[in-house]
N, C-alpha and C positions, 0 to 999 in steps of 0.2 A: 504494500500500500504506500503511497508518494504523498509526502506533503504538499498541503497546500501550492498551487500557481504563486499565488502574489507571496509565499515566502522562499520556495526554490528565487524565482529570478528577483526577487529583494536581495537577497544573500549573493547573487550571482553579481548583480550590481556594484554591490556594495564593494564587494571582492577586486572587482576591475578597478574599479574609482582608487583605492586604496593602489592597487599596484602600477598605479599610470603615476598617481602623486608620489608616492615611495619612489620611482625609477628618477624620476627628474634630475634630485641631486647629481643622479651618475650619471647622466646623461649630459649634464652640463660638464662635469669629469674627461666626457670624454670615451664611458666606457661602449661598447659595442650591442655586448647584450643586453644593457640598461636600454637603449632605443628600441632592438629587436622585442624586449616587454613593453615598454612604452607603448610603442604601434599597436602591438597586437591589443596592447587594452584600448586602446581609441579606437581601433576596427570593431572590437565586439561590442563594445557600448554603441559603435553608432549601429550595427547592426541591431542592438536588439530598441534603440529607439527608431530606428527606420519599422521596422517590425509593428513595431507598437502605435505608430502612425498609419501604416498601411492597414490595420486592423479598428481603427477607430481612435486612437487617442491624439488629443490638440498639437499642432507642432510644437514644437518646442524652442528649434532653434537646434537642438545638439546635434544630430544627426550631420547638420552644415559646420557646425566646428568639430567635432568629431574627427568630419573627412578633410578639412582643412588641417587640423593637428597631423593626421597621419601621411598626409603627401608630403610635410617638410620634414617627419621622421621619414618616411620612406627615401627623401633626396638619397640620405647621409646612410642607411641600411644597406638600397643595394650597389651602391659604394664599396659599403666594407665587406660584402658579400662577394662581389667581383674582384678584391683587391685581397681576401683570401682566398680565394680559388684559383685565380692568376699566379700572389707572392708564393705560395705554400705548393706550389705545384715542381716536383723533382728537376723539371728542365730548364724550371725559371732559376738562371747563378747568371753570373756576370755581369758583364753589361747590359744586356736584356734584361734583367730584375733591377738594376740602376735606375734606367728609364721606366720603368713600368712603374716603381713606386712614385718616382716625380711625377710621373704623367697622373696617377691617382691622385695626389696630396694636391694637384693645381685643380683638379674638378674635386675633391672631398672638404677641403679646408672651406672652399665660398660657401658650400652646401651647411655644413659643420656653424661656420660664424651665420649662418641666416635662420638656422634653427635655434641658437641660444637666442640671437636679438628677437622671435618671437615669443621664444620661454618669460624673455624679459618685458613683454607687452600688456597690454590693457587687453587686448580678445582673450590671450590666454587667461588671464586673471578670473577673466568677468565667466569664462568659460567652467574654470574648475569652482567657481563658485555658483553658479547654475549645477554644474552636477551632482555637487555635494549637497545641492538640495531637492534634486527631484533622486539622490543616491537615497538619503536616510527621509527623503515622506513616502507616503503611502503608494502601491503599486497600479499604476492604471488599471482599469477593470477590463482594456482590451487584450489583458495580458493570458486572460482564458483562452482566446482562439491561436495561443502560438502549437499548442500538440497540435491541433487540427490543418494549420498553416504547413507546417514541417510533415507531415503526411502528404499532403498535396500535393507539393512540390517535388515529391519524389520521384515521380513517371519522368515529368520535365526533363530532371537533372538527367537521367540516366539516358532520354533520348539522344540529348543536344552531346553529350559523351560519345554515344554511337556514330553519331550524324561530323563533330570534329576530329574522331580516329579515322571517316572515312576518307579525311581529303588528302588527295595525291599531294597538292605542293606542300614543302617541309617551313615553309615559311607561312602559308596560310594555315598549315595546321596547328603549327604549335601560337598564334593568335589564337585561334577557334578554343585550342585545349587552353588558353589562358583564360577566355571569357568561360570555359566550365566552369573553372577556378574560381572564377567573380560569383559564379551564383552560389559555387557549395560554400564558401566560406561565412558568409551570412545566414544560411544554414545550420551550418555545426555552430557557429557562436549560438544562436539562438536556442539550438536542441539544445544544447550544454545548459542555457540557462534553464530550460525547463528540464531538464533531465530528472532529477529527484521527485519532479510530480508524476514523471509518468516511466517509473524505471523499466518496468516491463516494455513498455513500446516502444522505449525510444535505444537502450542500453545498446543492442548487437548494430541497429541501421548507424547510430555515435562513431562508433568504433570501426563500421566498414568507411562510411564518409570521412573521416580523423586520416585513414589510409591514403583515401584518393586525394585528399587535401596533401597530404603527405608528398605523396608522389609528382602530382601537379607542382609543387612548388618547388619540387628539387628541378624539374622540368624549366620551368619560371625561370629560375636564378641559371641553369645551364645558358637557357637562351639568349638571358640577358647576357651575361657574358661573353659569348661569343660576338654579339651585336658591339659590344663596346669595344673587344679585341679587334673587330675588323675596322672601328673608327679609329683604333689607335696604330693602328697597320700602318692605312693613308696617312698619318702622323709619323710613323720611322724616321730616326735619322739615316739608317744605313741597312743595308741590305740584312746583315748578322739580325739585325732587333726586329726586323720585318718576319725573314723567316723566321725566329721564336714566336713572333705573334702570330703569325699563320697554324704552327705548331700546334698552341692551343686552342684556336678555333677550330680545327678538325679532332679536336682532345673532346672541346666540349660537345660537338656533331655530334661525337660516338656516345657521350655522356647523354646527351637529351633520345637519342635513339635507343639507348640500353633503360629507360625507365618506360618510354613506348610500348616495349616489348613486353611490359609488365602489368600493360593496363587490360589486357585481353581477359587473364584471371581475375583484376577486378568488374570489371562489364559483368562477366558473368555473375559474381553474386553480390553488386547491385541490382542488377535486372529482374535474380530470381529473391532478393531477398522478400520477407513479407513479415510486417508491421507486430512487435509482440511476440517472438519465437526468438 
């Protein structure tokens, strides 16, 4: 038996509020996975107030700073995402790791100083104190139709899955498999926050969607990288740093293709899952 709706996503709330406020210090530090929490908690709160609008509850407003907070953590994220997978990669030594750090630090640093100066602003401010009070009042009443909501959408997800593994170009497809991405993630933040009202229906579909979320994003971040390696190609000074960059662009080809390969096992038990088993 599940607790009440408006105490699962009260507690859910409350949870993210706290871990977006807690990360900031580090984040203004400097530290990596301080932002990579950050985000994710600006994503799932505007997810579950987009949810809760789309179901009947008054704007609010957060939903729009929500997604403005998490595009200036995102600059600086897949930054450091691309500049680990780039620095930390075995063939990256010499001169080609020289250049490739400077060439990051000139695109992360502006990123970097535009995220503090809005940490340091009046939206921000006006924003965590809007949340902190629709965090600890009462839970909208439209927060009963999110099990129903997250049920529904399940056919969807799994066609628009089928429909982006089918396209031939490798560049139109992994868009298509990024915009999956777009919808399950709003998704699983939202079942996560209702999860505890509805353990039995929601626990095993959590845990297959948490996968393809999984999977899609190590996707995501291959792609991305590759897209910035080939910008930073046309950037080389010399033929040596060009070929390394080309290097890992066809590193990371084979990386977003080896997670493709993967997604055929989950299709299938998304498609056959069913609701409560």
């Amino acid at each position: 038996m599940g607790v009440e709706v408006s105490v699962a996503l009260g507690a859910y709330v409350r949870r993210e509020r706290d871990r977006l406020v807690s990360r900031e210090p580090l984040v203004r530090r400097n530290r990596s996975e301080a932002v990579k929490a950050m985000r994710n908690a600006a994503r799932r709160l505007g997810s579950v107030w987009c949810a809760l609008e789309e179901t009947g509850s008054p704007d609010t407003g957060l939903v729009a700073d929500c997604s403005w907070l998490r595009e200036h953590l995102s600059a600086v994220r897949h930054l450091d995402v691309t500049g680990q997978r780039v620095l930390e990669h075995p063939a990256m030594t010499g001169a080609p790791a020289q250049w490739a750090a400077e060439r990051l630090a000139r695109s992360r640093d502006p990123a970097r100083r535009e995220l503090v100066r809005i940490l340091d602003g009046p939206r921000y401010k006006a924003f965590v104190a809007a949340l902190d009070a629709k965090a600890d009042g009462p839970v909208p009443e439209a927060a009963a139709g999110l099990g129903d909501r997250f049920r529904a959408a399940w056919r969807p997800l799994v066609e628009e899955l089928a429909a982006a593994s089918a396209i031939g170009d490798d560049d139109a497809r992994a868009d298509a498999l990024h915009e999956v991405r777009k919808r399950a993630k709003p998704m699983l933040d939202t079942g996560r926050g209702v999860e505890r009202a509805y353990p039995e229906l929601l626990r095993h579909p959590l845990r297959v969607l948490a996968a393809l979320q999984g999977l899609l994003g190590e996707h995501q971040d291959s792609t991305v990288c590759r897209h910035t390696l080939l910008e930073w190609a046309g950037e080389a000074p010399d033929g040596h740093v060009r070929e390394a960059l080309y290097g890992l662009v066809e590193h990371e080809r084979a990386a977003a293709a080896a997670v493709e390969a993967r997604l055929p096992a989950l299709y299938t038990e998304l498609s056959t899952l069913r609701f409560g088993r």
